[in-house]
N, C-alpha and C positions, 0 to 999 in steps of 0.2 A: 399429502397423499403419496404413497409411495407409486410405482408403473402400472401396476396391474390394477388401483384403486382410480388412477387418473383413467385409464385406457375406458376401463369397465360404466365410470360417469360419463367420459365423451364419447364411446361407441367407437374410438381411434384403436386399432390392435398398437402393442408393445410394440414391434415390432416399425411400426408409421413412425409411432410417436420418435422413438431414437432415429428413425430417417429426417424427422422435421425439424429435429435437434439439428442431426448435421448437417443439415444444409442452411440452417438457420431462419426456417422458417418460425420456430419457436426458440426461445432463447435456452440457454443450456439450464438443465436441472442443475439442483442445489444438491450437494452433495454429504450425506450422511459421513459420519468417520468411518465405517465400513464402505462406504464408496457406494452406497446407494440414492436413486434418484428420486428428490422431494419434490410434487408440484403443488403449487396454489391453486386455490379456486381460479385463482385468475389465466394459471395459467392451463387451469382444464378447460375455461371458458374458449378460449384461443382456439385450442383442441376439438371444443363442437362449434365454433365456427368453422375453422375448417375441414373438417367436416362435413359440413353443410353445404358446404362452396364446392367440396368435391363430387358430392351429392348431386349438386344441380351440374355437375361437368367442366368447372372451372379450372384451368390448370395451377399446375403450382406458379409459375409464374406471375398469373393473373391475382390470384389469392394474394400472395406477396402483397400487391397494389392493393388489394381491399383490403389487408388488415390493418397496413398503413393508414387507410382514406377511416377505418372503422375507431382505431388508437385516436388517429384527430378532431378534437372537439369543433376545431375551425375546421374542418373539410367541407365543400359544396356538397346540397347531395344531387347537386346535376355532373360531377362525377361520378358517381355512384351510379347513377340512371344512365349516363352513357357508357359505362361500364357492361354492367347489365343488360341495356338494346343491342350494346355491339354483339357481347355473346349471344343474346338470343338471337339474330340475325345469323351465328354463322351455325346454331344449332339449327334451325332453321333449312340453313345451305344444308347441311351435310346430311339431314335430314332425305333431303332431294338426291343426295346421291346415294343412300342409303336404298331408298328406294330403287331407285334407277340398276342399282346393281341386284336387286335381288329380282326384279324382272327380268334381266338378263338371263341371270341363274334359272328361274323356271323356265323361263322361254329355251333354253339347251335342255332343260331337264327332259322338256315336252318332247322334244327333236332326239332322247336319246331313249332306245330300244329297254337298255337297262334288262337285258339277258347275258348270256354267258357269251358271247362271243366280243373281242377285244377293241371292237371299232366304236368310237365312242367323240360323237360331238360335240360333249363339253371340255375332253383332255381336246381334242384340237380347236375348238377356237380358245382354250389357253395358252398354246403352242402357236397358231395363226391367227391371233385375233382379228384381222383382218379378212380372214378368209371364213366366212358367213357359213358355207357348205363344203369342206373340202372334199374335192373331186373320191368317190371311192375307188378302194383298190384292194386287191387281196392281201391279207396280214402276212407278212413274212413269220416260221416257226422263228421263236426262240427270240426274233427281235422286240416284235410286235407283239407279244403276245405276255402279261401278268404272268409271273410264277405259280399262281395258283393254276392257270388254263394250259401252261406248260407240264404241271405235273398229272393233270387230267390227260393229256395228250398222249404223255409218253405211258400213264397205266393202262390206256386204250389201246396204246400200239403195242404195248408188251401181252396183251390176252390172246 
């Protein structure tokens, strides 16, 4: 199969595929005398494994190791399963902080006016995250204040 016939059976864009060549996640295509790239069934198989592995969130790194553990007829498959719990363990984690962060996010969102005026408690606890409320104070022109509210300002003061 040529790139675009392998790409189109494993679901891998042209594109992947020549990055997993070079970093040698899949072994180099076979080379036509015009210099184009032939794959096997076998090695489009590779191709919707990996795939699949990305699918589920596995890095290239990890992948690497399964398709090692997957080539070996002798591999455990308590490899493999501890493979698999450890990543879903830290999907899992990241999971929790996934969360954790997007209730922060609402919780500023709640706290913030979200009108036209420049004071804004989700850009400062970006800026102070430590500082939960930062004390108010009046926006200095031109510092403080989005070029969009600046240009408001100044067509106001010109009328």
């Amino acid at each position: 199969m040529n790139i675009g016939q392998a790409a189109k059976f494993s679901g891998v864009s042209p594109k992947m595929i020549r990055y997993y060549e070079q970093i040698g996640l899949i072994a180099k295509a076979i080379r036509s005398d015009a210099g184009y790239r032939h794959y096997s069934v076998e090695d489009t198989q590779s191709l919707r494994f990996i795939r699949r592995a990305r699918d589920l969130g596995f890095s290239v790194e990890r992948i690497s190791g399964l398709l090692v553990l997957w080539r070996d007829g002798e591999r455990a498959s308590a490899d493999v399963k501890a493979m698999a719990l450890t990543h879903a363990a830290g999907l899992r984690s990241k999971i929790v902080e996934l969360q954790a962060m997007a209730q922060t996010l609402e919780q500023l969102a709640e706290h913030c006016h979200g009108n036209d005026r420049p004071d804004c408690p989700i850009l400062a606890d970006l800026a102070h995250p430590s500082a939960a409320a930062p004390p108010h104070r009046t926006p200095k022109f031109g510092r403080d204040m989005p070029a969009s509210s600046r240009s408001r300002s100044a067509k106001v003061t010109q009328s």
